[in-house]
N, C-alpha and C positions, 0 to 999 in steps of 0.2 A: 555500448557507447557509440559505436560506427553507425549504428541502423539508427540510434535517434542525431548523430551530425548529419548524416542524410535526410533524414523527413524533414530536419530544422534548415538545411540547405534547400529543399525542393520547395520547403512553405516562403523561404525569400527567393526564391525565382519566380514565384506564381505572384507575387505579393508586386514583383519589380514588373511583372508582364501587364494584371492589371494596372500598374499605375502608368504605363506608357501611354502618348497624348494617341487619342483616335485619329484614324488615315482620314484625311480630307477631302472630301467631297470630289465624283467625276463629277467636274461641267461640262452641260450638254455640250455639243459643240454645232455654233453658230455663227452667221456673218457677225455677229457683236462679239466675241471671242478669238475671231481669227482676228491676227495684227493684217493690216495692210497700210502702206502708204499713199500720199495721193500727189498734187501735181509739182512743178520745179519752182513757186513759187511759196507754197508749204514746205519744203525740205531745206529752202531756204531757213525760213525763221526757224526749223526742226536744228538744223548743223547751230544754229546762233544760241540753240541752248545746250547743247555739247560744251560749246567755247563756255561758256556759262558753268556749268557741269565741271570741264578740265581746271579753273580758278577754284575751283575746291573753296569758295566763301559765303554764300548766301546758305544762310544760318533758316531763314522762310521761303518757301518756295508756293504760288499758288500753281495750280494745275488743272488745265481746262479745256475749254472751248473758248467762244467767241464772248460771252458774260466774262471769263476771266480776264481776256486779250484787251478785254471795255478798260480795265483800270490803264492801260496807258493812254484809252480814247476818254470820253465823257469821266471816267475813272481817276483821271490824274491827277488832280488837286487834292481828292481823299486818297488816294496814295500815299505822294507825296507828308502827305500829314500823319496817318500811322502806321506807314511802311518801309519809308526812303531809307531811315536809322537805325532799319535795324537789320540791313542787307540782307533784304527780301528779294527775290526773283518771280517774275512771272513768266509761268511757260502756259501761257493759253496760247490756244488756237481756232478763229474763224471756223465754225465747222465741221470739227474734228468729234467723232465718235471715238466709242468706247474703242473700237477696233484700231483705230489713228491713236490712240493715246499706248496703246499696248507695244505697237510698233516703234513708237518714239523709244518707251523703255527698253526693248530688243535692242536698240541700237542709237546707245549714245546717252541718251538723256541721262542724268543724275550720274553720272560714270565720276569719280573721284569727289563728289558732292558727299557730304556729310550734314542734313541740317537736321534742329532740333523739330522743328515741324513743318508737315507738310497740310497744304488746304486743297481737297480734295472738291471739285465736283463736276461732272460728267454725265452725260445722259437724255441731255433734252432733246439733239439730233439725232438720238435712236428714236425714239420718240417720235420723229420728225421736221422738217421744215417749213416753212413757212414763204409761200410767194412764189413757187418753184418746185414742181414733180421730184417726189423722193426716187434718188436715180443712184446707183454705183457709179464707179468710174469706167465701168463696161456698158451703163444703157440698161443694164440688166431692173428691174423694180426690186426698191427697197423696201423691207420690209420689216418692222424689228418690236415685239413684243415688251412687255414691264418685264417678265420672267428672265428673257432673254439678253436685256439690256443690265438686269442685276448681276446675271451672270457677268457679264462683263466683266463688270464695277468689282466683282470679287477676283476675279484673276486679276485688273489693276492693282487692288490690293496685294494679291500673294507676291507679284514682280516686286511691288515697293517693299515686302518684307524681305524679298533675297536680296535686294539689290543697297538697301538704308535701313536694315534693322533697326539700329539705334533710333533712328526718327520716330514719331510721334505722327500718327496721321488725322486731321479734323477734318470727317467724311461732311460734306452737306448735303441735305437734302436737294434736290433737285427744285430749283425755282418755278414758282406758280407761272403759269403762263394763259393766256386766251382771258375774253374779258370777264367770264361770265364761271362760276362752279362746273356748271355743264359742259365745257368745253372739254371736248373728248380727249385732247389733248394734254389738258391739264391732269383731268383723271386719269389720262396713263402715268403719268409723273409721278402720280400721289399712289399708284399703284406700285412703283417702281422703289419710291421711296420707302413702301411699309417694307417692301423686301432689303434694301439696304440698310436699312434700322437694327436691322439681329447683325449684320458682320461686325457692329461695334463691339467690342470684348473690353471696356471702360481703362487698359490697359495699356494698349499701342493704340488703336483704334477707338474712336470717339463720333460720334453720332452726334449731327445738331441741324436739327430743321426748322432754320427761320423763315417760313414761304411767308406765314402768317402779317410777318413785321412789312409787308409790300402790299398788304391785302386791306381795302375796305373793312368795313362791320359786316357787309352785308356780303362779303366776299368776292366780291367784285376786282378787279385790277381796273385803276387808270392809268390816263398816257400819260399824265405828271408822272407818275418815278417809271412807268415801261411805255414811251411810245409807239413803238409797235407789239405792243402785248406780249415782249420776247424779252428784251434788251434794255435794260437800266437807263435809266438818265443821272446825269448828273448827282442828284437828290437820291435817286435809288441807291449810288455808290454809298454814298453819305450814308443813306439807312445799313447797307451792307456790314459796314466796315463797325458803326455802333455797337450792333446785336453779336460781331462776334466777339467783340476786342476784351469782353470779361475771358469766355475761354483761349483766345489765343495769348491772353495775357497768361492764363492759369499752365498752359500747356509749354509756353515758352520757359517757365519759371523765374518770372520777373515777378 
């Protein structure tokens, strides 16, 4: 009786070992991975979402760069219309890389926040900029691969899961940019994007890449919704806020 409670004990240890979730992935470690901050007039608006953060109320949060920081520039009217009510926060930032966005969460950001969903998108400044030498805050050249910039994107992720489990995160894809398919920059985007498409798990994490809804037939961008082949206009907000508001509506559960 003891030698088979034993074998029937040892087959549910091995049974509990296989069912344990697999260790997750080392990421490389790169300038897109390391958190770093940048100058006293970003740490500014960085501390303004802390205070944000310590009110423990905004239920939406977008998170970004300089395309997010747009909804309170050319952005505000579609704002305004389906975001105001339903105490949403934006935490974009002009500029800001995957590495600037790691460091916000290190310290401060979302600290006593609890919301139902977060809208995720990051990456285009890995990528690079536009009008102006990709440069660190040392001079040093910048330099930041699709591979490397997804990594990122996935430790974003892992902080948001220590940090707001409960939340719901709507990753997007990384906005088309330059005017033309060819534009080396765009294809790094769309490179960056096929890699951030697998971290959606349909569960916490959700995957939605509308590049498309900005785009010609012929694929093309104009300056009507991005006049500098980067950066939304007015209309482009408008188009923004259309294409996602089936899933943010789905994911808020309204």
């Amino acid at each position: 009786m003891m030698k088979h409670t034993s074998l029937a004990l040892l087959g549910l240890l091995l049974v509990t070992a296989c069912e344990k979730a697999p260790q997750e992935r080392v990421i490389p470690s790169s300038v897109a991975t390391q958190p770093v901050p940048r100058d006293e007039k970003w740490m500014k608006r960085h501390e303004s979402f802390n205070e944000i953060s310590k009110k423990g109320e905004a239920k939406l949060v977008f998170l970004g760069d300089s395309i997010t920081q747009g909804w309170e520039g050319k952005g505000k009217a579609t704002w305004e219309k389906f975001y105001a009510t339903r105490n949403a926060a934006n935490f974009g930032i002009g500029g800001d890389r995957t590495e600037h966005v790691l460091w916000r969460l290190d310290n401060g950001n979302f600290d006593g926040l609890s919301p139902k969903l977060i809208v995720l998108m990051i990456g285009t400044n890995n990528t690079g900029h536009v009008g102006r030498p990709q440069k660190e805050l040392n001079d040093a050249i910048y330099a930041c691969s699709a591979d490397q910039t997804a990594d990122g994107v996935e430790l974003i992720l892992r902080r948001l899961k220590e940090k707001v489990p409960q939340a719901k995160v709507l990753l997007l894809g990384i906005f088309p940019r330059g005017e033309t398919p060819a534009d080396a920059m765009r294809q790094q985007n769309e490179a960056t994007n096929a890699s951030i498409a697998k971290l959606a798990d349909g569960k916490r994490v959700y995957f939605l890449d509308i590049g498309k809804t900005f785009l010609q037939p012929d694929g093309t961008l104009t300056r009507e919704i991005m006049p500098d082949l980067l950066h939304l206009s007015e209309k482009g907000y408008d188009m923004w806020a259309d294409a996602i508001e089936p899933k943010v509506k789905e994911l808020l559960g309204e």
